[in-house]
C-alpha positions, 0 to 999 in steps of 0.5 A: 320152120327155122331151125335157131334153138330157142337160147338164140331166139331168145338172146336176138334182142338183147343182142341187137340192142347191145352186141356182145364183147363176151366170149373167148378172145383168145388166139386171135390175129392183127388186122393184117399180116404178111404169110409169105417171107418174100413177096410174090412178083405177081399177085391176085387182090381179093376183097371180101364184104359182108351182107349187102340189103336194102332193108336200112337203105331206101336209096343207093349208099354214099360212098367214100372215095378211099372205100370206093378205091379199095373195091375199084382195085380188087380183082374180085369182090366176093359178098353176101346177098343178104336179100332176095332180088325181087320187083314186087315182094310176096311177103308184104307185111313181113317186107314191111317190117324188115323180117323180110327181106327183099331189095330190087334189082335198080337198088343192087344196080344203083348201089354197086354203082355207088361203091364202085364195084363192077359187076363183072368183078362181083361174086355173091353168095345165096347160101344164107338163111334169107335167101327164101324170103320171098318164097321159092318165086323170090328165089327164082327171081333172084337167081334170074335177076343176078344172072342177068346183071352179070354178077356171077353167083355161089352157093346154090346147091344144083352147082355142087358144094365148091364152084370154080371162080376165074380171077386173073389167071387163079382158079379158085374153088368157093365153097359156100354155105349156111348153117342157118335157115328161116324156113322148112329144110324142104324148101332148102334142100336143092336150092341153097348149099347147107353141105358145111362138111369138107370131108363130103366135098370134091377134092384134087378138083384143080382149085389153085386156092379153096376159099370157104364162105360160110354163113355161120355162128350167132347174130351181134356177138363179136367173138365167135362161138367155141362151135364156129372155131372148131368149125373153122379149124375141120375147114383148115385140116381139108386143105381151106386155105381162106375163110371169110363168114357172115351171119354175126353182123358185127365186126369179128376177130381174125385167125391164123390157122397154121397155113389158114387165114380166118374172118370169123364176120365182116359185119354189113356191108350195107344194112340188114337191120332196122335203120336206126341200129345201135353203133356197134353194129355199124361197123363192118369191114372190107378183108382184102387179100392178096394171093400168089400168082407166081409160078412157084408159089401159085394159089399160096396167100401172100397178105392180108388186111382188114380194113374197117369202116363205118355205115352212118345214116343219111336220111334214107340211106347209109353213108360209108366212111373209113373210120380215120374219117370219123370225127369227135366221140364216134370215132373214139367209140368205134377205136374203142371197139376195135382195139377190144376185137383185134390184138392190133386193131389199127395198123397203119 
C-alpha cells in the first residue's frame, strides 16, 4: 500500500492537468546568487538534475549543446533514477500504462551519452517512491545494473543515511531519502532510505559539505507546502548545507536559509509522465553549484545558479532546449511561468 492521503490522490489529476501556481510564494530566492563576499581561488561544480525515466522517451534525448556543456563541466552530476533499470518488466500492464516504471540499462546508457554526462561524474539516487516498481527483483536488478555501469549510487538504506561522495578533493556527505511510497513499508524497509530525521543521522562524520536529496512534497505544484519548508528548515538548523528535492515534477522556487541554499523541485530531467504532458510540466532545471575548495573556506558554497530549460517532444523522444532557445508563444509562456516562481527568474 502506498501511503498518499486520499486529498493527494485525489488532486493528482487535476494537478497533472493544470500545475498549480497556488500556494505561499513568499521568502523565496533569484535563480542565482553568489554566498560568499570574495571568490574562493579553487572551486568544486556541482550540477544537480531532477527525475530521469524512460516513460515519455522510446529512444535517447536530443540535446542542446549549451545543456550538454553545462553537465559535460561539473565535476558531479547528481539526480533521481526515477525508474528501475530492468530488461524485461515484471509489472507489464502497469509498465505499459506508465504507472509503472521501468527503463533499460541501453536506454540510461544511450541517454547519458546523449546529454553528455559521464558516468563516472554521475551520483543517482534510489530513495524514490518508484524505485519498487518492479518488485523486489526489479530492485535488485537495478542496483546490479547501475553498479555495473559505474554510476555510483544514494539513497539505499544497507549504506546508512549519509554516504560519503568523492568530488575533487571535497568529501561530501549525501543524504538521500522519500518521504513518499507506492508500495507496503515492508518492502521498503532495508532497501530505500525514508530516515528524513536529521537528529537520527551521523554527525562529526568528516563531510567538508552535507547535501540533503529528498524526495519530498506533492506532484505538480510549483510552491512547496507549509510541511516541506519546515522540513527544510529542521534540515538547515542539523548543519545541511545544500538541498536539492524531487518528487513535484514541475519547476520549484529556491531558498536561502541562513548559511542554507534550498531547490525545493528541479522538475524532469527526462520525462516521467504520459508523453503528451501539459507545458508546465515540461519545464525542469539544471542547479549548478559551485563550493569552496580553498583551504580557509573549505566545503563553504561560493554560488549558485538555476538554469531552466525545456523538454519539447520529438517523435519518440524529448528534446532538450534552454529556454532562450525557445521561439514564438512558448517561449512567452515558459518566461511567463518563471517570472511567477522566481523573484528574478532570468538572470543573465
Amino acid at each position: 500500500m502506498s501511503n498518499y492521503p486520499l486529498s493527494y490522490k485525489l488532486s493528482w489529476l487535476p494537478s497533472f492537468l493544470k500545475p498549480s501556481l497556488g500556494g505561499d510564494a513568499n521568502g523565496f530566492a533569484p535563480m542565482a546568487g553568489a554566498t560568499m563576499t570574495a571568490p574562493p581561488k579553487q572551486t568544486v561544480r556541482l550540477a544537480f538534475i531532477g527525475d530521469i525515466s524512460a516513460v515519455a522517451n522510446r529512444g535517447a534525448p536530443d540535446c542542446d549543446p549549451a545543456i550538454k556543456a553545462l553537465l559535460g563541466a561539473a565535476d558531479l552530476v547528481i539526480g533521481n533514477c526515477e525508474s528501475p533499470v530492468v530488461d524485461r518488466p515484471s509489472a507489464v500492464l502497469g509498465t505499459k500504462f506508465g504507472t509503472h516504471h521501468a527503463m533499460s540499462e541501453r536506454f540510461l546508457s544511450q541517454a547519458l551519452a546523449a546529454v553528455g554526462i559521464a558516468r563516472e561524474k554521475l551520483v543517482l539516487s534510489l530513495a524514490n517512491n518508484h524505485v519498487l516498481d518492479q518488485g523486489v527483483a526489479g530492485f535488485d536488478e537495478t542496483v546490479a545494473a547501475l553498479k555495473r555501469l559505474g554510476i555510483r549510487t544514494i539513497g539505499l538504506a544497507a549504506n546508512g543515511p549519509v554516504e560519503p561522495v568523492k568530488a575533487g578533493p571535497l568529501t561530501l556527505g549525501f543524504a538521500a531519502f522519500t518521504l513518499w511510497r507506492n508500495a507496503d513499508a515492508e518492502l521498503f524497509a532495508g532497501r530505500v532510505s525514508t530516515e528524513y530525521d536529521p537528529a537520527r543521522w551521523p554527525h562529526d562524520a568528516g563531510f567538508d559539505l552535507t547535501c540533503a536529496v529528498p524526495h519530498w512534497d506533492w506532484e505538480f505544484r510549483h510552491f512547496p507546502r507549509a510541511e516541506t519548508r519546515a522540513l527544510a528548515r529542521r534540515l538547515a538548523g542539523q548543519g545541511v548545507r545544500l538541498i536539492a528535492g524531487h518528487h513535484a515534477h514541475v519547476l520549484q522556487p529556491v531558498e536561502r536559509i541562513g548559511q542554507t541554499i534550498v531547490a525545493y523541485g528541479l522538475g524532469d530531467f527526462l520525462g516521467t509522465a504520459l508523453s503528451r504532458q501539459p507545458w508546465p510540466g515540461r519545464i525542469g532545471g539544471i542547479f549548478v553549484v559551485d563550493v569552496s575548495a580553498d583551504a580557509d573556506t573549505r566545503g563553504a558554497i561560493a554560488s549558485y545558479r538555476l538554469h531552466p530549460f525545456v523538454r519539447l517532444r520529438t517523435g519518440d523522444h524529448e528534446r532538450l532546449l534552454p529556454v532562450e532557445g525557445l521561439v514564438g508563444e512558448m517561449r512567452g509562456k515558459v518566461e511567463g511561468r518563471l517570472r511567477a516562481i522566481f523573484p528574478s527568474p532570468l538572470v543573465e
